[in-house]
N, C-alpha and C positions, 0 to 999 in steps of 0.2 A: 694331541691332535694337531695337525698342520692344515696348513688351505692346500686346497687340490690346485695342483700345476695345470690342470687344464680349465681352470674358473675364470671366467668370462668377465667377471664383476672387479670394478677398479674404483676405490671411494679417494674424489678430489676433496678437499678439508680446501676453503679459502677464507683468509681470514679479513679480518674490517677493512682496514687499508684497500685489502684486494680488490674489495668490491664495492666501492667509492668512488670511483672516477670511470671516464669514457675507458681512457686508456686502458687503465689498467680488464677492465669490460672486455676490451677487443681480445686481451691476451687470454683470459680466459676464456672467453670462444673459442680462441686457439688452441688450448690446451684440450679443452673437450674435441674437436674435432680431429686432434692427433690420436687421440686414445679411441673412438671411433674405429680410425684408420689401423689400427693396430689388431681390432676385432674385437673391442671391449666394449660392454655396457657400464659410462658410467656413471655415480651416482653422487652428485654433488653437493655438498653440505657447507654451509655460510652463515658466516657469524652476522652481528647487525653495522651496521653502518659506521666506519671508525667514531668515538665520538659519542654516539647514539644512545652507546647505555649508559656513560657519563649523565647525559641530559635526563635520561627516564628518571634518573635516580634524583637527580636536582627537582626535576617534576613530581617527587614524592613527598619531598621536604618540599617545598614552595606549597602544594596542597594544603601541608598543613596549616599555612600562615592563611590561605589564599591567596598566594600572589603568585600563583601556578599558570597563567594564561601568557605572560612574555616564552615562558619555557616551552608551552608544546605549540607556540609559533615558531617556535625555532626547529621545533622536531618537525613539525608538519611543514616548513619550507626546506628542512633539507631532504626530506624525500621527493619534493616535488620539483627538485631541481636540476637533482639527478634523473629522474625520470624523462626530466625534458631535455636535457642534456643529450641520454639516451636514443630519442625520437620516439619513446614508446607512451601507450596510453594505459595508467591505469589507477586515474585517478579514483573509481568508483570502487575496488578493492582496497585502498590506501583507506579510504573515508571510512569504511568501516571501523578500522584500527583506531581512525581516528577519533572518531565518536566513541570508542571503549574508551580509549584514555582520559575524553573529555570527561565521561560521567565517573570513570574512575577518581580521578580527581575531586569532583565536585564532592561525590560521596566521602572523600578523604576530610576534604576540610568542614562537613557536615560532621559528621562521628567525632571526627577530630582525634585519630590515630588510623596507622597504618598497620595491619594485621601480616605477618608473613605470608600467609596466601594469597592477601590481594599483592603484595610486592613479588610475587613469581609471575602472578597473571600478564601485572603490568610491565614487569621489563622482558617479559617471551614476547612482546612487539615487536622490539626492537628488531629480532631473527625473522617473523612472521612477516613484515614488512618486508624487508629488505630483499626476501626471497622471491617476496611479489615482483619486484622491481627486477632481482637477477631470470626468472623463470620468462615474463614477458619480452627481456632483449635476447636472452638464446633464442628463441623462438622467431624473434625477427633477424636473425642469422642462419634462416634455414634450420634449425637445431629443431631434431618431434620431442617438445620436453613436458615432463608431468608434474606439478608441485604436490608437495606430498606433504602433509601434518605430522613432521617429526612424532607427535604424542601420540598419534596410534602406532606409533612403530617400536618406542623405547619405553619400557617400563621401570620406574622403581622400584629398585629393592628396601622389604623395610629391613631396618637394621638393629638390633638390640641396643638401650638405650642411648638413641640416637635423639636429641633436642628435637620439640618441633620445628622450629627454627631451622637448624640442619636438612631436616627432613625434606623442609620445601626449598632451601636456598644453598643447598650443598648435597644434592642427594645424588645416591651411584644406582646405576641399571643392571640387572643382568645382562650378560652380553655373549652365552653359548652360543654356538650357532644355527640359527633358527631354519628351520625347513619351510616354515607356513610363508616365512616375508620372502623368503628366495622364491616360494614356486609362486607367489601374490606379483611379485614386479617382472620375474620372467613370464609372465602370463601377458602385462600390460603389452599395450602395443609402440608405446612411449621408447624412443632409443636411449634416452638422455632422462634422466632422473633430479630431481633441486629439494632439497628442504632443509630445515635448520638445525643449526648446532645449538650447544648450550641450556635446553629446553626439553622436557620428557613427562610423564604422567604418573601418577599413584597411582592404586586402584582404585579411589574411588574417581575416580577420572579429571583429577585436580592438576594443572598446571604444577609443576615442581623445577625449579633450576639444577644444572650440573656445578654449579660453581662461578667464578671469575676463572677465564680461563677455558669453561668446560664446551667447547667448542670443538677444540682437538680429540676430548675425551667424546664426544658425541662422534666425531669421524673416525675412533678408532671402533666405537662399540658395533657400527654398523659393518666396520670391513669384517667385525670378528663374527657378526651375525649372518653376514650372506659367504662366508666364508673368500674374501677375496684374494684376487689375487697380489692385489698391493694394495696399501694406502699412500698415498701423497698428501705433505701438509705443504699449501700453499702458503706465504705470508711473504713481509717486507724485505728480510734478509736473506740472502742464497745457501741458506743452513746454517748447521749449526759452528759456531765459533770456542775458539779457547779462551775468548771473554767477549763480554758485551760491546760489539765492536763500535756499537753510538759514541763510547766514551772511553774505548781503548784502542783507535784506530788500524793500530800494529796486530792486532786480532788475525789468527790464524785462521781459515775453513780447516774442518774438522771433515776428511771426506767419506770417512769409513768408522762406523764406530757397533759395536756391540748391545745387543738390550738392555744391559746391566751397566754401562757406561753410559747412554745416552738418558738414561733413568738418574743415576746420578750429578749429570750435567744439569739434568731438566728440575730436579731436586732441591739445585743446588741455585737454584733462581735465574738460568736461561729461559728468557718470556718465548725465544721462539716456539720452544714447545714446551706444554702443560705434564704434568709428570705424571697423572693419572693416564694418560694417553697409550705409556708404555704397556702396560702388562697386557690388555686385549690380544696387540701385536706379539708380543712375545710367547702369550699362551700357548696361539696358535699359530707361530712361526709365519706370521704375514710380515713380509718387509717392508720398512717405512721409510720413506724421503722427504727431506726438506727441501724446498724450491724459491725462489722469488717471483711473485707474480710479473713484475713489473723486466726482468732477464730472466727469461723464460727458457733462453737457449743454455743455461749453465746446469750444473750438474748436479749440483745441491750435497746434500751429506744423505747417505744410504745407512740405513741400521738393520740389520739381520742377526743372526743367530752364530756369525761367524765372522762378522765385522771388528773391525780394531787390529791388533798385534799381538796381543797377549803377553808384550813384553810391559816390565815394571815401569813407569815411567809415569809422569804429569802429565793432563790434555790438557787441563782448563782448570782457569779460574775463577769460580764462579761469587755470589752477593743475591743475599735475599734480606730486603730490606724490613722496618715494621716488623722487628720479631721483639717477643714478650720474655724477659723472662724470671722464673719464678723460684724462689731462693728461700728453701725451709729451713730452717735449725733449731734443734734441739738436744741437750746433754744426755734427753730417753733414748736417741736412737742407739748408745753404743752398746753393741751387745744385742737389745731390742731385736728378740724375733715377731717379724709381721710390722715392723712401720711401714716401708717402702708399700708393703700391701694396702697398707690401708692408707694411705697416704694419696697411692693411686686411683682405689676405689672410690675418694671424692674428685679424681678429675674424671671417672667414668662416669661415675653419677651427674656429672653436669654437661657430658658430652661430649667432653675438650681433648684433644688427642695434643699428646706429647711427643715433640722432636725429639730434641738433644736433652742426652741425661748424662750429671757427671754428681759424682760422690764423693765425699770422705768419710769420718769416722761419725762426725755430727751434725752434718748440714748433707742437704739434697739442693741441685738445683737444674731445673726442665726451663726448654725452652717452647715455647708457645709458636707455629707459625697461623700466620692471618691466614693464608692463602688454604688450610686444612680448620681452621675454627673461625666460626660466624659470632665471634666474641664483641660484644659492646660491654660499655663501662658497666652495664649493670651486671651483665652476666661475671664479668671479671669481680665486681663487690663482692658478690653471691659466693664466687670458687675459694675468694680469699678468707672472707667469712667462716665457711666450713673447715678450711683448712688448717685455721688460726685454733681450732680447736682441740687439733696435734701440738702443733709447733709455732715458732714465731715464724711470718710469712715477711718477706721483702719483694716488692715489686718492682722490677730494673727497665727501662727502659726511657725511649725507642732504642733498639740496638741492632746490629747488621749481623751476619754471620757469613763469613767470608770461607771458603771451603778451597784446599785444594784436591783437585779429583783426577782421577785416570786408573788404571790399574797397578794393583802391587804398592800399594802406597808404602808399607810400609819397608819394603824394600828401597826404596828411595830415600830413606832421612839420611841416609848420610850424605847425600848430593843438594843436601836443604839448605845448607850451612849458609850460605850468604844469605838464599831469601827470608829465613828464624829473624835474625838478626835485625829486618824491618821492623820486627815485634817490641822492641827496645823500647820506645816512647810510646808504645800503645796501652792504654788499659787492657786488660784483658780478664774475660768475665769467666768465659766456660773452653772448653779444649776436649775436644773429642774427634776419635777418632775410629770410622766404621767398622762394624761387626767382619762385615763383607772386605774390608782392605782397599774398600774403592776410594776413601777420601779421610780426609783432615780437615776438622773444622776450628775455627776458632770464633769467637763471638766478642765482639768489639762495642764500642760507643758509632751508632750510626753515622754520625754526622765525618766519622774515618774512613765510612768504607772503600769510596770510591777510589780514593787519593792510595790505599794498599793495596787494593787491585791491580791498579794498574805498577805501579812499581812490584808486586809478584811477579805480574805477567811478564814484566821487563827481564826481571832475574830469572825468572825459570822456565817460561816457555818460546818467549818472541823467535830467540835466534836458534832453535832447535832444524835441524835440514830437515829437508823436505825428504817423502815418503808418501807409500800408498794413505796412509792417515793424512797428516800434517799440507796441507796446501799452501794456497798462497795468503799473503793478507788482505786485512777489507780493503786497505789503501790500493794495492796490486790490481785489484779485481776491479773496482772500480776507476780505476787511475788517476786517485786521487791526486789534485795540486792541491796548489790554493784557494783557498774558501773565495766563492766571487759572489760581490754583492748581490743584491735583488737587481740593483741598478744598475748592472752591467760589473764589467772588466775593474779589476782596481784601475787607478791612476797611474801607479807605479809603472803600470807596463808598458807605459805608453813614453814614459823620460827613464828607460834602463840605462841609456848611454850617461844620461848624466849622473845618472848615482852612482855608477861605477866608477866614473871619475871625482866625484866626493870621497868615496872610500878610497882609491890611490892616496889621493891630494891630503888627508888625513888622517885614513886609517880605520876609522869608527865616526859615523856619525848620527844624530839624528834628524831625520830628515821630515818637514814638515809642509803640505800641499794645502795653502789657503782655500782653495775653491770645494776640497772635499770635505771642511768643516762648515765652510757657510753653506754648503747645499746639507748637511745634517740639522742646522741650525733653524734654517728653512722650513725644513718637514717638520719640526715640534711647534712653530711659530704658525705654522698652516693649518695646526690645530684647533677648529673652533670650543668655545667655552673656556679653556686655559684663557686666564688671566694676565698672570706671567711668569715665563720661563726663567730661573736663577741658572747660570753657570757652575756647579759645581769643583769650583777652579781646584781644589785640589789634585783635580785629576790631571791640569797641563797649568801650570801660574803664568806660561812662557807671556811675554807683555805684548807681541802683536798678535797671540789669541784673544786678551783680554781686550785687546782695540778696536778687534775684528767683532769680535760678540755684540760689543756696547755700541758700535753703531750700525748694527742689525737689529739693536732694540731691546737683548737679552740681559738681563740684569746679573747678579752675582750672590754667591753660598760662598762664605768664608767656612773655618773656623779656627782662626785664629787670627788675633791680631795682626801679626804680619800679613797672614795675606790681604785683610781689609787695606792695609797700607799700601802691598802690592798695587791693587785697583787704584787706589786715588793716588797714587803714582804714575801708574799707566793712562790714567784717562782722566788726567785733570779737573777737567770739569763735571765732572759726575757726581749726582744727585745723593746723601747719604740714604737716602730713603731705599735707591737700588742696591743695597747691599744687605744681606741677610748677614747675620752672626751667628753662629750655630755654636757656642763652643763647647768643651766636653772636657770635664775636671780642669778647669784653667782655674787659674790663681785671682781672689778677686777684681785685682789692678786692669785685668780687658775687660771685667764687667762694667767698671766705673771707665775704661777709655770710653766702650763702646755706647754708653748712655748719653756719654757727651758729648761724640763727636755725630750722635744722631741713626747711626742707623739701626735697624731690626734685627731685635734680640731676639734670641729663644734658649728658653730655660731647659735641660733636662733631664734635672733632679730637685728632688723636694729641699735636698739642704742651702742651696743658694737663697732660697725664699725664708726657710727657718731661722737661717744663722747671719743673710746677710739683709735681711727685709726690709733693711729703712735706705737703701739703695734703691730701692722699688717703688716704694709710694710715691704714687700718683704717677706711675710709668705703664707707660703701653708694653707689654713682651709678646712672646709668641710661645709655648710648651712643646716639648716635642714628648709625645705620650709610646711607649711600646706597646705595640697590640698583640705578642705575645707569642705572633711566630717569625718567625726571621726565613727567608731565602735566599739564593744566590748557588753560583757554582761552584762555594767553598765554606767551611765554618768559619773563617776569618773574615769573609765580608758578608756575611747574616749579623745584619745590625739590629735585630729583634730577638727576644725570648730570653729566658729566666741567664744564660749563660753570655749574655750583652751587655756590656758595660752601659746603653745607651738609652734614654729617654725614664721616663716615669713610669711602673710598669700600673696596669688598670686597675692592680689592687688597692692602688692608694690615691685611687682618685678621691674621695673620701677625705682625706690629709691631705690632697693638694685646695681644694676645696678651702678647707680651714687658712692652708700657710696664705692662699692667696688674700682672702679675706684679712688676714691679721699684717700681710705686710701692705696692703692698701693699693696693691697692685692691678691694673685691668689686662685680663688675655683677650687678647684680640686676633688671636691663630691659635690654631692644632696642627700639630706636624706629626710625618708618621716615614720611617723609611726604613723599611723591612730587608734588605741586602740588595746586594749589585748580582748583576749578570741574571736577570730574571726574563724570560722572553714570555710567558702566563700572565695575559693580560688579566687577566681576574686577580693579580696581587692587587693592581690599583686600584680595582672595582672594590676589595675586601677594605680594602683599607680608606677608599674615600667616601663608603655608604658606614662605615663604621666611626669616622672622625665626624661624617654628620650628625649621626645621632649623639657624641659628646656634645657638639657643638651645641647640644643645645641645655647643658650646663654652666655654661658660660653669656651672660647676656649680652655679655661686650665683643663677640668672637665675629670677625668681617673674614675670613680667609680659613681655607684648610689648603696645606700644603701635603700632597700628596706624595714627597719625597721624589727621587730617581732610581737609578738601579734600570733602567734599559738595556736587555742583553744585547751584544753585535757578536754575531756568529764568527767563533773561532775553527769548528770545528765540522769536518765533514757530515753530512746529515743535518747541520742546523740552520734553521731560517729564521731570518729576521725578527722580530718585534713585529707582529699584524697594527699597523698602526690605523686602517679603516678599522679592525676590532678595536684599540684604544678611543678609539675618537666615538665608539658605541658606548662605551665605557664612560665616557667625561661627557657625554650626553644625559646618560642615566644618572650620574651623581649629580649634575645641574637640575637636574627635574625632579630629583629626590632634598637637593636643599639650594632651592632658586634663589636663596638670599644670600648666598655665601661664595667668595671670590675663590678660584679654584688656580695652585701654583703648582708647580713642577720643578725640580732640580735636578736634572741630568749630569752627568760629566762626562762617564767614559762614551756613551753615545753620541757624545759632537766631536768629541778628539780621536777616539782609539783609529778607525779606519784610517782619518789624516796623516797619520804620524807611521814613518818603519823605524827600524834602525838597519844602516848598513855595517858591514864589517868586512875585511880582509881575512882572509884562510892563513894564517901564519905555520900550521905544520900538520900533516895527517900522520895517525897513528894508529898499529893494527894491537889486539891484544886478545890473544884467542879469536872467537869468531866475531867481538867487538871491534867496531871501527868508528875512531874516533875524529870527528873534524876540529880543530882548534881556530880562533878567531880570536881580534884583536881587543875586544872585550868582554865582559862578562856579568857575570852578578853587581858587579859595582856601577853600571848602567841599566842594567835592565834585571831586578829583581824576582820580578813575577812567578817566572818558572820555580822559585827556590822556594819563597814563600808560598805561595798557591798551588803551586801543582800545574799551575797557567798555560794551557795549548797555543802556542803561536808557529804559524804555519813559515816554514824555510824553504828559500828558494836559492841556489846559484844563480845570480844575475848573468854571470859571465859565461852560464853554458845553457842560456833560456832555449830551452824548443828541443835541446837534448833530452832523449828519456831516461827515467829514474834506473840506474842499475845496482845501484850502492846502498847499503843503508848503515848510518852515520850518527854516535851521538854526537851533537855540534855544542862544544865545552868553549868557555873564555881562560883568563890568564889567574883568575882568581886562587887563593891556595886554599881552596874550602872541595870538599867532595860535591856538597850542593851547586856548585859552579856551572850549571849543565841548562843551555839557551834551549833546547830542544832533545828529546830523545828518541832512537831510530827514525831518523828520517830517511825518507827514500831519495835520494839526488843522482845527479849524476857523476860519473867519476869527478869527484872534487882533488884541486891540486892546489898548494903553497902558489898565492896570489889573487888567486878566484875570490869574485867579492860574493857573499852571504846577505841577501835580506831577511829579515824577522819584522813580519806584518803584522799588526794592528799593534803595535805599540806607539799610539800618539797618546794614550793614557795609562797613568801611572808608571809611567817609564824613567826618562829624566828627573818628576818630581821625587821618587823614593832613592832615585841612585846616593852613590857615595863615591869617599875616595879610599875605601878597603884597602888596606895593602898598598894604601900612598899611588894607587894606577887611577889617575882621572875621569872619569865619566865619559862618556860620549858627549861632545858637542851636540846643540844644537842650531841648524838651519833652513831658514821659510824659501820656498820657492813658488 
């Protein structure tokens, strides 16, 4: 069955972002009033507030502690904010909700657990609300709209042994199409229709969730119930892409794609759309479009029944993160008719559905996704438990599963050959490849995925021409430059003439703007409740940073002896007390410098205190303890959890206990510093409510150092560090332990923005459809990119205000492959002479350089 071409009925899907702000408000008025003008009744469905279900869910857990009341003021001012924003009034339908959740709560930490039914009740607020808030501004737009209780409209289906669990928190609707609900809303008098995604009913008339996600799958079940004639999924991106373009810039729009491809896309952990969303649409031949609320006028990607090419080839590269997986063996299976059977029958029995399966002669091993099973540790005991009763079970994880997808896959390996070859350094766990020929998966160590993505995507899709499929990229569409502060404009743009005459007069340099580090410097010291701010000088040693710092008041994070020497070289007169010592496996000789020459130690590892403990007695140190998970935009700078060389981990607090006791030492700090590049203010918040409550195994403990790791936005789409939310943050840990002095160590967030590096274009080169720009240095200056995967945004200084026609990897002199400052950039025709910046390199830049290949570093100079 198909939707009839003459069906009236159009279902808008908007998703959280969309319907968050004024703005994005106005476009959605717009978008209903065009579909209106078209002769369409349509009928609008809305996820909950971006954000929102995060918090419900924080409001579940806090319940149970009782300290559930900061969390639904936080819910209950951001509806009322938006509302007022809006101009609309509807405070007295909000209160309602709000009073469910109040006594939701209260009854939570009363019983003292949360039942899956009451958690479907409480997070279908989230939609309920929200709808209130979108139904009442159409309505002040001229809009005749009706709100409609999603739950009398979408019913669950039961499923054979389906968890309860599942049931209410993952459950699927019938979705044929309905005659009662068509002739029910053609009836109303209502032109314009609103109710919620993600939310539906049992029979017994119990709230039940569609999923994480099931928002889309709510907007598909309704187009396929009043039989429409399209569905539109609204959300943040202008459709669907050949990878996540937040984190793979060079990302294609995908304009045209197939049911069975956008399924696999969406499969394959494209968040634009949810993947249960496909079949509805496909069933019954209704076609679906992706749009951006916020570019309303673009075109989005179109999926029908006849979309795509049909030729072999790659679309996209996709990444689903959080996948489990689960690894049997046994010497019974060879041979062995009925293991697999019964092997299976204990993950039916516990409910759990199986991705990826791959075999040999005596091991099985499945992969688990989150996003299809509502698994907790206990349910996971329970599967492994039964299963252990076959075979020996291994449990692998966190792991990514990186897919490549399009049609004809396997017609294409032999055009693989260079992208296989990334697979070289990778573990690799499980390798499958679809029934259906639409993709190749491989399943990796997570903490890999992103960093292979985007080098696939480099190798096999970026420079593919353009066609009815293949469009432009995110960069194109949005025209992307360079990343511009909150604060305005960089520096740089404002002295291009002179750094282009640095780069003449030199070649390479690095270039350094005083006033954009002291205004970074600034905003952490404007921070009430910080105590005091350390420099993390590793990040820039340069000596009129360290000058500039120390007398703005900001003290210093070594960890090493030289660079403590650094400092009291550069600033003479300075206090040892302002110097922190961090070190990490050094050689006793800095532990005994740094005791004597005074300043603040921190220890962190047990064996310093074991082996060297009569160096300790009767000394002050500081511990820097691991709290177990580490962050950042790379596994090399996650300075936390079981695969980090750094601090104590909290298993052996117990044994530090003891060592400190027996070497007669007093800690008088807890340090904690979980990775760089973190913009989630809640790392600090985790980790400064978490060091207070050690601190109070410690009697002698005055300070908790909260570590650094402040992200600065490399990369299109990302914003700043919320530093009014940080400063909520070190409010809360002050009120949570008023006696204890609160530090900071920042580094790349006072230098990175300060610092570029310029270069000269020394030769351009073409090689097939790759074009490469060459520049006067490389890897031996500026590392980042080789080791981290590091995004730094390139500009031609010498053709500013030209638009981007070209796209370039920009390589140095280096004789390494890795030698690559950037890859596909979009520039202007660049030619031999033309100077290159590379922005935010004022951290970690010059300090990691070398002189590789006997070619010197880039200069450094302060202007």
């Amino acid at each position: 069955m198909t939707n009839l071409p003459d069906s009236h009925w159009v279902v808008l899907k908007f998703g959280g972002t969309s319907v968050s702000s004024v703005s994005n408000w106005k476009n959605v008025a717009g978008v209903v009033r065009a579909r209106l003008a078209e002769g369409l009744r349509p009928v609008v469905v809305h996820s909950a507030l971006s954000g929102i279900t995060d918090r419900l869910e924080q409001l579940l857990a806090k319940a149970l502690t009782g300290e559930w009341e900061p969390v639904m003021d936080q819910i209950e001012r951001r509806h009322l904010d938006l509302a007022r924003d809006l101009g609309i009034h509807v405070e007295s339908e909000l209160e309602r909700h709000f009073l469910d959740l109040r006594r939701s709560a209260e009854g939570i930490h009363l019983i003292g657990e949360v039942s899956d039914r009451l958690r479907a009740r409480v997070m279908a607020n989230g939609e309920l609300m929200a709808t209130r808030i979108g139904a009442a501004f159409l309505a002040t737009e001229g809009l005749d709209v009706q709100w409609l209780d999603a739950r009398t409209l979408l019913h669950a289906e039961e499923r054979p042994n389906a968890t309860e669990r599942s049931s209410y928190l993952s459950a699927t609707c019938n979705f044929e199409p309905d005659a009662a609900m068509q002739q029910r809303l053609a009836a109303a008098r209502a032109a314009v229709f609103i109710t919620q995604g993600f939310i539906a009913s049992d029979t017994d008339g119990n709230t039940v969730l569609l999923g994480r996600g099931g928002s889309d799958t709510s907007g598909s079940y309704f187009a396929a119930k009043l039989a429409a004639r399209r569905l539109e999924i609204w959300t943040d991106v202008p459709g669907m892409f050949t990878a996540n373009p937040r984190s793979v810039p060079n990302a294609r729009l995908l304009k045209s794609l197939d049911y069975d491809e956008a399924q696999e896309i969406a499969s394959s952990g494209a968040k634009v759309l949810h993947p249960r969303c496909i079949l509805p649409a496909k069933q019954y031949g209704i076609p679906l479009s992706v749009h951006a609320t916020q570019l309303p006028e673009l075109d989005g990607t179109v999926v029908t029944a006849t979309g795509g090419d049909g030729g072999a080839r790659v679309k996209a590269v996709g990444i689903k993160k959080g996948i489990t997986l689960v690894s049997m063996e046994t010497l019974g299976m060879w041979h062995q008719v009925g293991f697999l059977g019964d092997a299976f029958s204990v993950f039916k029995d516990h409910g759990v559905s199986v991705d990826l399966v791959s075999t040999s002669e005596t091991s099985v091993t499945v992969s688990l996704d989150p996003a299809a099973n509502s698994l907790d540790g206990r349910a996971l005991e329970a599967l492994v438990a039964d299963l252990s009763k076959l075979c020996r079970v291994e449990i692998i994880g966190p792991c990514a599963a990186v897919s490549l997808v399009g049609r004809s896959i396997r017609a294409t390996l032999h055009r693989l050959g260079d992208a296989l070859e990334l697979f070289e350094e990778q573990r690799i766990y499980l390798v499958t490849q679809a029934a259906n020929d639409l993709n190749i998966t491989f399943v990796v160590d997570e903490e890999q995925g992103d960093r292979l993505v985007r080098r696939l995507h480099d190798v096999i899709v970026w420079n593919a021409p353009a066609d009815h499929v293949l469009g432009p990229t995110w960069e194109q569409i949005h025209g992307v430059g360079p990343v511009v502060p909150a604060g305005g404009p960089p520096w740089w743009q404002d002295r291009r003439a002179e750094l282009v005459r640095i780069a003449r007069e030199h070649g390479s340099a690095y270039v350094y703007d005083r006033a954009s580090v002291e205004l970074a410097a600034r905003q952490l010291l404007a921070i009430r409740g910080v105590d005091r701010v350390f420099y993390a000088m590793k990040a820039n040693p340069h000596p009129e940073l360290l000058r500039a710092f120390a007398a703005l008041g900001l003290d210093f994070e070594c960890v090493s002896q030289g660079e403590c020497e650094r400092v009291l070289e550069a600033v003479p007169d300075i206090h040892p007390a302002r110097i922190l010592f961090t070190p990490n496996f050094a050689p006793r000789s800095e532990y005994e410098w740094a005791l004597e020459r005074g300043v603040h130690l921190t220890l962190d590892n047990l064996y310093t205190l074991k082996q060297w403990g009569e160096l300790f007695r009767g000394r002050d140190v500081l511990v820097r303890l691991d709290t177990g998970f580490g962050r950042g935009h790379h596994d090399h700078v996650r300075t936390a959890g079981v695969h980090s060389k750094f601090g104590v981990p909290l298993f052996e607090l117990d044994e530090l206990d003891k060592a400190v006791a027996a070497s007669g030492c007093r800690v008088v700090g807890l340090h904690a510093h979980t990775g760089s590049g973190v913009f989630d203010v809640r790392n600090w918040q985790e980790v400064g409510l978490m060091l207070g409550k050690l601190a109070q195994r410690f009697p002698h403990v005055r300070s908790i150092d909260l570590g650094g790791g402040l992200g600065v936005p490399e990369k299109p789409g990302q914003v700043p560090v919320d530093l009014a939310a940080l400063q909520g943050v070190i409010d809360e840990i002050r009120g949570r332990s008023p006696g204890l002095a609160l530090w900071l160590e920042p580094g790349r967030f006072l230098v990175a923005q300060g610092g570029v590096l310029v270069a000269q274009v020394t030769q351009i080169k073409g090689k097939g459809a790759v074009k490469y720009a060459g520049v006067t240095t490389g890897m031996n200056s500026l590392i980042r990119p080789a080791l981290y995967g590091a995004h730094h945004d390139i500009v031609n200084l010498s053709r500013w205000g030209e638009p981007g026609t070209e796209v370039y990897n920009v390589v140095g002199p280096i004789c390494e492959s890795a030698d690559v400052l950037g890859y596909e950039r979009l520039l202007p025709v660049t030619v031999e002479g033309d100077t290159l910046l590379v922005a935010n390199a004022g951290a970690y830049g010059h300090a990691m350089s070398s002189s590789y290949n006997l070619r010197e570093p880039a200069r450094e100079l302060f202007i």
